[in-house]
N, C-alpha and C positions, 0 to 999 in steps of 0.2 A: 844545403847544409844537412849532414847526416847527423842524425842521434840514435846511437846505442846504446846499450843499459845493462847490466849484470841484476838479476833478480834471484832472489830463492822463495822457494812454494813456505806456506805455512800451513797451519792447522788450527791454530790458538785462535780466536778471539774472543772478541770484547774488549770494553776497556782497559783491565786489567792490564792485558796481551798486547793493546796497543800501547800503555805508558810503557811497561817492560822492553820492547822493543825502541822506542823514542830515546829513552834512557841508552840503551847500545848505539844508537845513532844511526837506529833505521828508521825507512818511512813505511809504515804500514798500507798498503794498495789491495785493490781487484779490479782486474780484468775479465770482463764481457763480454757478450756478445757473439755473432756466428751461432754455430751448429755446436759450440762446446759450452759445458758448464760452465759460469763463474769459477775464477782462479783464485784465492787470498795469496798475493805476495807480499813480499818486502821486499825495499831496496836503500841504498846507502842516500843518507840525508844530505849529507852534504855533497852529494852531485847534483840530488835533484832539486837542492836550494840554488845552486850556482846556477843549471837550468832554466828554471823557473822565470830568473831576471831576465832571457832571454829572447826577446819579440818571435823569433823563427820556432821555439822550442812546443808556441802555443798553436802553429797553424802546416804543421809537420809532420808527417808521418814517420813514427817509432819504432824503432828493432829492442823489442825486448828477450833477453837473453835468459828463458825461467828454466833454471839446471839446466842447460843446455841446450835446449830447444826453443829455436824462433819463433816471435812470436811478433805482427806487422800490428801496430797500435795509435790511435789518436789522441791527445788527452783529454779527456769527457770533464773532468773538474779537480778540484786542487784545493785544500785547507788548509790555512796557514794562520800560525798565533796572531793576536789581533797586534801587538806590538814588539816581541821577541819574532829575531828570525827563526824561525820553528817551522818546518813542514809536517803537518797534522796526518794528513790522507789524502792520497790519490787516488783515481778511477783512471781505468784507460777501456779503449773499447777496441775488439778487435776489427781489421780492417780486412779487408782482399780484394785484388786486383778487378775484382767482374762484378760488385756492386757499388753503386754509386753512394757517398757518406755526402753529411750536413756537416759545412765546419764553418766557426767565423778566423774572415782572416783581417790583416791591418791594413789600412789605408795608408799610402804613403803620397805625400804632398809635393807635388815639383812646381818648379819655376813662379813659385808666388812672389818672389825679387822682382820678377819682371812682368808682374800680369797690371795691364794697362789702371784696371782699377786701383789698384797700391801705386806703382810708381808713378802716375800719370795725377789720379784722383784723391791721391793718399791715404785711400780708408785702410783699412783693417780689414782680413780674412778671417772669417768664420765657419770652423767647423763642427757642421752637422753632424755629419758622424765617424766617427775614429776606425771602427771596422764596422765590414758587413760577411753576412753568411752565405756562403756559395754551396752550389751543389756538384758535384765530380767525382768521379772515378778517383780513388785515393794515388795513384801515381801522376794525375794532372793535377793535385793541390798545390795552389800557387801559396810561395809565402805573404806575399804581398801584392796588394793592385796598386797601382797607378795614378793619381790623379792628378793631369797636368792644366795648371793653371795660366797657362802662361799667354791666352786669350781671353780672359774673365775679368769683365768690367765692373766699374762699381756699379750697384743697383740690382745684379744680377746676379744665375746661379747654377751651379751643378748637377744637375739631377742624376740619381741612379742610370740610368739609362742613357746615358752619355759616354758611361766607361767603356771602357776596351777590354777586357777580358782574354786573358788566355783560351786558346783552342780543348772546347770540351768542360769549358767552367759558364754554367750560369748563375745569375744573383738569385735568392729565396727570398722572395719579396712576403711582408708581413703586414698585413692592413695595408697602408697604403704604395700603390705597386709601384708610384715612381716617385720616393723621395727625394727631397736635397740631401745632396751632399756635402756640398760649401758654398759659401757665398761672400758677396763683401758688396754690406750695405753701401749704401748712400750715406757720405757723411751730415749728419745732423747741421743744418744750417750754412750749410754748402750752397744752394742757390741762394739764398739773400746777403750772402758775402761778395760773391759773385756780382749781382746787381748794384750792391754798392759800389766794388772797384769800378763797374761799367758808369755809375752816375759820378764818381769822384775823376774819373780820366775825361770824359765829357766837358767839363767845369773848368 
């Protein structure tokens, strides 16, 4: 999925400059990073509210369009009102094709229908964790990893280092270097059910 963006440069801020603009139904932004100065843009709020609801829009590389000049970006952070839809402020950072960037992307779950510990042992699948951060050349940023469950037992569990990754993407591992990722406990009182139906059929 591609995202591109219409941006104009400013000059204003501060608070003031940011309501004035929010009021117009812009979102107040800067971009970073590289060999260029910080940039203050704006851009129109209601794309990049629409955006923002986006899973692909957070782990994506951005074509921003500032008065007509390309500009290749990742989104670095986002501020948004605590209970109106309201986008407050952006960051983006710039990218290029010859260094490698830190990004978190989402975790996508397959085949828990059928992994022997649910259909077999009934438990419930738990996830550890929803996304992780990868390291890559910003044209190998995947939107999403993978995690196929469709051999995972109850009792047992996923660890980081299990996954398959795309060519040229590795995990950033942070304190501990091989997390869970999911698992699906052992249901609670599961052998002593067990041993009953085994002493009740006996009898």
């Amino acid at each position: 999925m591609k995202f591109t963006f219409e941006a104009r440069k400013r000059t204003l801020q501060g608070s003031g400059a940011s309501r004035r603009l929010r009021r117009a139904q812009r979102v107040p932004a800067v971009v970073y990073g590289g060999a260029a100065a910080p940039e203050l843009i704006d851009l129109d709020h209601n794309e990049i509210l629409l955006n923002l609801r986006k899973e692909a829009f957070h782990s994506s590389v951005l074509t921003l369009s500032i008065d007509g000049v390309l500009q290749t970006v990742v989104l670095r952070d986002s501020q948004t009102h605590p209970w109106k839809p309201l986008v407050l402020h952006c960051d983006f950072q710039r990218v290029d094709s010859t260094h490698a960037i830190h990004q978190r992307v989402p975790l996508h779950f397959v085949n828990a229908d059928i992994a022997p510990g649910v259909k077999i042992s009934g438990g419930n699948v738990s996830h550890v964790l929803n996304d992780i951060e990868v390291s890559c050349l910003p044209q190998d940023l995947p939107q999403f990893v993978e995690v196929d469950l469709k051999d995972l037992e109850a009792g047992h569990s996923i660890h980081l280092s299990a996954l398959v990754f795309p060519a040229g993407v590795t995990p950033v591992g942070h304190g501990d270097d091989d997390p869970v990722v999911v698992s699906i406990p052992t249901k609670k009182g599961g052998g002593e059910s067990e041993a009953a139906e085994g002493e009740a059929a006996a009898t």
